[in-house]
Backbone bond lengths (Angstrom), bond angles and torsions (degrees), N, CA, C in turn:
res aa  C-N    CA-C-N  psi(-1)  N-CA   C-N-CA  omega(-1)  CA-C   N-CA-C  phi
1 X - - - 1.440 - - 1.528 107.69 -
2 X 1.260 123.01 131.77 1.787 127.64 170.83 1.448 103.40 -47.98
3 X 1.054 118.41 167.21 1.139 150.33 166.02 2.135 109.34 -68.76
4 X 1.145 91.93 -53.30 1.370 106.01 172.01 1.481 113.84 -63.15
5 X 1.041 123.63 -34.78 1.631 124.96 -171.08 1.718 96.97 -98.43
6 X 1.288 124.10 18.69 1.529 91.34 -170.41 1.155 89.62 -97.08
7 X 1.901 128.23 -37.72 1.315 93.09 -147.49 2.248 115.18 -78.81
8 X 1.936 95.81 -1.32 0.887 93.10 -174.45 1.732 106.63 -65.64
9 X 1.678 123.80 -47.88 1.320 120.87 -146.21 1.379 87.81 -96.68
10 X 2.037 146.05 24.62 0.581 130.22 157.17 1.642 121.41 101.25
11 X 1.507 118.87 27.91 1.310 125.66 -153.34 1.702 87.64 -79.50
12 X 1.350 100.61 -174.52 1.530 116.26 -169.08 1.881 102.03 -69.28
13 X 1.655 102.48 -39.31 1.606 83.86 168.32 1.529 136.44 -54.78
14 X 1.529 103.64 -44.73 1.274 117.18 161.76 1.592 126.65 -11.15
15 X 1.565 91.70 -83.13 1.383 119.99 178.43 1.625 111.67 -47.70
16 X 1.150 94.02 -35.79 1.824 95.50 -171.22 1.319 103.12 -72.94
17 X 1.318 126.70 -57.51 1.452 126.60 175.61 1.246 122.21 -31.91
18 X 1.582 97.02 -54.78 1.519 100.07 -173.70 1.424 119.09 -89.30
19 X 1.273 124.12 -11.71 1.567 130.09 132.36 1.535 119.64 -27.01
20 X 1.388 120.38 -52.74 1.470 130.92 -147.24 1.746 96.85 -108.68
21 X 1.472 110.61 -26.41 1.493 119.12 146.58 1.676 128.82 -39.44
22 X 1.547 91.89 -73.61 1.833 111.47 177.34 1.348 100.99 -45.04
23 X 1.200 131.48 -56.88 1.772 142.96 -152.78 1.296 84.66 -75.89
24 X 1.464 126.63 -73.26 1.877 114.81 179.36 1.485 104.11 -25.04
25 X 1.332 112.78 -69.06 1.746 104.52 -153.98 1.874 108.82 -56.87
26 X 1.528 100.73 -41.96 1.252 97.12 179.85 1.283 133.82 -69.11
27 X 1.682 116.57 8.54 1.157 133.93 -177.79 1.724 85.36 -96.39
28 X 1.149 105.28 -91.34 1.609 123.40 175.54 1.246 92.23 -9.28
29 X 1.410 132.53 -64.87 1.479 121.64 -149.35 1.889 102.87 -72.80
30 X 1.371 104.53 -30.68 1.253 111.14 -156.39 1.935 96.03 -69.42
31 X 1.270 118.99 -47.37 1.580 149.37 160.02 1.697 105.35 -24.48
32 X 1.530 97.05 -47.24 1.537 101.40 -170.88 1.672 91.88 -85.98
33 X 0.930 133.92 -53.19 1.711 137.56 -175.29 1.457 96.23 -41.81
34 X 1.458 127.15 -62.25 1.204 124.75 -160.21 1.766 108.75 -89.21
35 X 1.218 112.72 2.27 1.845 112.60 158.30 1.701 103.89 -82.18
36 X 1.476 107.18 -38.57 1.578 85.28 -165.23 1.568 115.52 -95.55
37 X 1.789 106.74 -5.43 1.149 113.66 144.17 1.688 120.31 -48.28
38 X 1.007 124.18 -41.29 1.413 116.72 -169.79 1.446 121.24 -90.22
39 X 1.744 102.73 -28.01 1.126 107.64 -171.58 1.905 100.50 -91.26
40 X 1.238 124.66 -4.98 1.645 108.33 144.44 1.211 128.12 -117.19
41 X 1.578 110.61 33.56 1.801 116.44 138.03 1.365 101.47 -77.55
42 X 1.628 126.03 -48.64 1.566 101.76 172.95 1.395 132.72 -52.20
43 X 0.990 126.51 -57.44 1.254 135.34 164.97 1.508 121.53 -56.58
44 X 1.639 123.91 36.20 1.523 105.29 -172.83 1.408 70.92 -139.53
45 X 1.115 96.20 -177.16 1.452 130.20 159.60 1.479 134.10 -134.31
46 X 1.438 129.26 161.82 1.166 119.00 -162.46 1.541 105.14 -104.94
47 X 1.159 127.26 147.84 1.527 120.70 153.17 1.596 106.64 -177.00
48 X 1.309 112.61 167.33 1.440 133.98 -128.48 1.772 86.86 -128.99
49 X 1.468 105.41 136.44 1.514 111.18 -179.39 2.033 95.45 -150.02
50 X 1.369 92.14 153.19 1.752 99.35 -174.45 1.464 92.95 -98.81
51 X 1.217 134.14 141.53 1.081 135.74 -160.97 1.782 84.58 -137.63
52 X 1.306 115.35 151.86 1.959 120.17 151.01 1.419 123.03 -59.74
53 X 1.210 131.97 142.81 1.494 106.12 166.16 0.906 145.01 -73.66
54 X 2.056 111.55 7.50 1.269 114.27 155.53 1.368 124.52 -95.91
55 X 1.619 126.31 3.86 1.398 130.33 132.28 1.156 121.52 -60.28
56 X 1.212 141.19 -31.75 1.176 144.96 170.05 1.517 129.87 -64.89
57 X 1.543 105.79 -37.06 1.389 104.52 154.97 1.108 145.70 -104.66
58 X 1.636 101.59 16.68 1.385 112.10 146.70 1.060 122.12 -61.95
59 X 1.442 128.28 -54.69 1.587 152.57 -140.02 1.455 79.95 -68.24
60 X 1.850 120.59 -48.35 1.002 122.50 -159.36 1.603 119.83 -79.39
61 X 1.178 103.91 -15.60 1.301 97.56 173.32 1.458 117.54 -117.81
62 X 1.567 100.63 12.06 1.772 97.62 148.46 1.191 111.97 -87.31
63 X 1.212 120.58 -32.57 1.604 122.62 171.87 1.509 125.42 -37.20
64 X 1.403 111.20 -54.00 1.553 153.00 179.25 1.639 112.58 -58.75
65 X 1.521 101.15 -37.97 1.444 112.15 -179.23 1.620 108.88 -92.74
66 X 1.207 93.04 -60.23 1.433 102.03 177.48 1.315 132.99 -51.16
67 X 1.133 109.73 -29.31 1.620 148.74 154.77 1.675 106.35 87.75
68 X 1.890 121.76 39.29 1.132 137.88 -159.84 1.983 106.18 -133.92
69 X 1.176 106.37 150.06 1.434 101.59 -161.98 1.311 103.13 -61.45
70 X 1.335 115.99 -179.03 2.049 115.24 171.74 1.499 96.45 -61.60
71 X 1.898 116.73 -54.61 1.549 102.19 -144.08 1.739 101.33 -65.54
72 X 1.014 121.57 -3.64 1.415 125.52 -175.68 1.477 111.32 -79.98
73 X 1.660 128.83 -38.02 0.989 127.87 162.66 1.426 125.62 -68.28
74 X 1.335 116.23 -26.33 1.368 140.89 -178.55 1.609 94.21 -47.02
75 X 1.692 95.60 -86.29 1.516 125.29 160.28 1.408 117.30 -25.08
76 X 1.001 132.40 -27.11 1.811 135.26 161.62 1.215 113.35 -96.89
77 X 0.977 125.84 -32.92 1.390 132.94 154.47 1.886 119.65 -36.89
78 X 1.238 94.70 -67.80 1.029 102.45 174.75 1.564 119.00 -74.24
79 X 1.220 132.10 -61.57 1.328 121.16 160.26 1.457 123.06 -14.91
80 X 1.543 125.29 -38.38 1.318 141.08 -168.73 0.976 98.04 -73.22
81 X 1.573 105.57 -70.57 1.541 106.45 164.51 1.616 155.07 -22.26
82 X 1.491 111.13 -23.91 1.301 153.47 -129.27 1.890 92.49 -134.50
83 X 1.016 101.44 -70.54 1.500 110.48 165.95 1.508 112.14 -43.27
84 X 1.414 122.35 -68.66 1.184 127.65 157.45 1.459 148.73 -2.54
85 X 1.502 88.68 -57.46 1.467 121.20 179.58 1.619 112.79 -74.47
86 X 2.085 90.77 -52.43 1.566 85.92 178.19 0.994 134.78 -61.73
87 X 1.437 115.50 -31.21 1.608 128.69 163.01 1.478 118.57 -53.54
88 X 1.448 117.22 -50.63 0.905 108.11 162.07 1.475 133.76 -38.09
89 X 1.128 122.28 -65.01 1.376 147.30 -155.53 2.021 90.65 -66.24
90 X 1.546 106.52 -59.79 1.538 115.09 -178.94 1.630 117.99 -46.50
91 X 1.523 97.20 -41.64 1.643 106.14 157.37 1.319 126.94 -40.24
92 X 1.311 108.33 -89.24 1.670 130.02 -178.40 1.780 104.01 -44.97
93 X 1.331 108.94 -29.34 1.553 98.88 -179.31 1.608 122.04 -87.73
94 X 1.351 111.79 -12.53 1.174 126.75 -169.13 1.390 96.84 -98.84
95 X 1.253 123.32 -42.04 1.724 132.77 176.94 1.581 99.04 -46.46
96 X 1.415 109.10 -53.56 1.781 112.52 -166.25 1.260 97.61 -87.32
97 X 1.201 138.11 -5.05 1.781 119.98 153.72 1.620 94.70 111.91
98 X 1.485 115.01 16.37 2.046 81.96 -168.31 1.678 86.97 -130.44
99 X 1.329 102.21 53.17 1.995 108.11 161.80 1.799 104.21 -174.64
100 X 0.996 94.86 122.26 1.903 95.07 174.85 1.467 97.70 -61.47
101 X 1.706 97.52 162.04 1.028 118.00 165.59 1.776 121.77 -51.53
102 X 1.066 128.06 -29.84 1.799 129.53 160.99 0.785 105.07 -59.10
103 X 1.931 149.46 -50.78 1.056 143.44 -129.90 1.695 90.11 -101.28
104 X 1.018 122.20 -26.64 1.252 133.05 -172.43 1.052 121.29 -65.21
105 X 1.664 101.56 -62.11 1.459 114.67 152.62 1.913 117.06 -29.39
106 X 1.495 76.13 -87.18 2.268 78.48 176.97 1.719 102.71 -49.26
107 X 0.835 139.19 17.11 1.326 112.38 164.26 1.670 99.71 -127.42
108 X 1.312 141.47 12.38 1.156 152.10 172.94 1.899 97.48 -107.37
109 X 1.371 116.44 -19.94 1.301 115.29 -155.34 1.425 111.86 35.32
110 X 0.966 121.11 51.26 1.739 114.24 140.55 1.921 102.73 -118.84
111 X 1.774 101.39 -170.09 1.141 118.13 -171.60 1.256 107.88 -78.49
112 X 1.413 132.92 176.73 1.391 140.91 -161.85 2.126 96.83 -86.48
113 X 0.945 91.57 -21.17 1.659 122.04 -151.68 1.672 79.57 -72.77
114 X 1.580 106.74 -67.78 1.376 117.69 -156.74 1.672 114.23 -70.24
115 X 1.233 113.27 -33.42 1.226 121.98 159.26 1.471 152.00 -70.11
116 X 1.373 89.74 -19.11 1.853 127.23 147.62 1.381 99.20 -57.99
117 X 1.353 133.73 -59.87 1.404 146.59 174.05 1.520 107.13 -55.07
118 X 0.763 133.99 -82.73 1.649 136.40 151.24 1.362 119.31 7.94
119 X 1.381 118.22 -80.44 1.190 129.58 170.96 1.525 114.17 -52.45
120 X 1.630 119.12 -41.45 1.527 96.48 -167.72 1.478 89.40 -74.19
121 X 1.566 136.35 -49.54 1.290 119.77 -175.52 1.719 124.51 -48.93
122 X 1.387 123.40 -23.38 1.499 126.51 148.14 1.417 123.14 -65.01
123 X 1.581 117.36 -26.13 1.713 108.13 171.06 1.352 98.61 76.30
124 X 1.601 107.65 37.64 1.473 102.43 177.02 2.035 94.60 -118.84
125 X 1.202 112.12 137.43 1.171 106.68 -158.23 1.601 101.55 -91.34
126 X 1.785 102.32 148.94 1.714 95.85 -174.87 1.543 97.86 -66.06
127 X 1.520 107.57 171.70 1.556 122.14 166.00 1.501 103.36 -142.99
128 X 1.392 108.60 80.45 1.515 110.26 -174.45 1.772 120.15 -118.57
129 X 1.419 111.31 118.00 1.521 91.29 -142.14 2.384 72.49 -118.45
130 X 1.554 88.37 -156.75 1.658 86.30 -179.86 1.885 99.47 -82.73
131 X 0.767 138.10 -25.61 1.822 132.29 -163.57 2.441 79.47 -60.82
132 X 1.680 102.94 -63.98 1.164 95.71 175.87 1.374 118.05 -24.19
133 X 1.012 96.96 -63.73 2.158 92.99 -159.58 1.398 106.50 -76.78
134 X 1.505 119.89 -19.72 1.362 97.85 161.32 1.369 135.84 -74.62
135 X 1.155 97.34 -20.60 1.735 116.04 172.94 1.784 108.16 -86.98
136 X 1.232 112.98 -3.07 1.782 100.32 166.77 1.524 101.87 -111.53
137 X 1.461 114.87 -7.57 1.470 116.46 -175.74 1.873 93.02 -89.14
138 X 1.457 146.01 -18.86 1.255 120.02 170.42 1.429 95.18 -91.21
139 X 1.510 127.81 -35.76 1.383 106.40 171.17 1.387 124.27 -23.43
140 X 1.917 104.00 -67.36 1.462 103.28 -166.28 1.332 106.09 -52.25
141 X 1.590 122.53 -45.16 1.163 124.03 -154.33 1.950 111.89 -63.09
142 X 1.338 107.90 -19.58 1.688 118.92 -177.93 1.546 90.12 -71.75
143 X 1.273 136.56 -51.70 1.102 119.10 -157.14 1.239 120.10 -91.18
């Protein structure tokens, strides 16, 4: 076989390269796992919560499945949670009239789009008059 045709049909150089390729990335990748492992142990903090032991063995057997420590599920857990709330909260305030529909949005952090969506699935009716659209028209325009 040429020299020229191996690495197309796969000669032994080939293979080696791209052997010695795969193992790079999976180093690299492994390198990047363990920076952003570290860099949100800096950024966290520690603290201690009493859980039931049938919260507890959930946590544990999302852990188990998922194949990720508890405080990590904890930590998604709660984030989820967190999401939740804000929506919530962006809801109920916009329902009683004392936040436009933008503000709602930014305080749900989603899009104006998604929260339009939101609301009709809550059956909470828009109240969008012109002060609204001028106030989502400099919105858009900030971003």
């Amino acid at each position: 076989m040429s020299r020229a045709l191996a690495p197309l049909i796969g000669g032994d150089r080939c293979c080696c390269r791209v052997y010695r390729l795969q193992r790079v990335f999976k180093y690299v990748d492994m390198v990047l796992n363990c920076i952003q492992v570290i860099q949100t142990a800096k950024s966290s903090e520690v603290i201690s919560a009493r859980l039931s032991k049938g919260r507890l063995k959930i946590v544990e057997e999302i852990a188990r499945k998922e194949r990720i420590d508890k405080s990590t599920v904890l930590d998604r857990a709660l984030e989820e949670y967190a999401r939740e709330w804000k929506l919530r909260r962006a809801v109920e305030a916009y329902g009683d009239g004392s936040i436009t529909l933008s503000r709602a949005a930014e305080m749900a952090e989603i899009s104006i789009w998604e929260m339009i969506d939101v609301l009709g699935k809550k059956k909470v009716q828009l109240q969008y008059d012109v002060e609204d659209l001028e106030e989502d028209l400099k919105a858009a325009s900030r971003d």
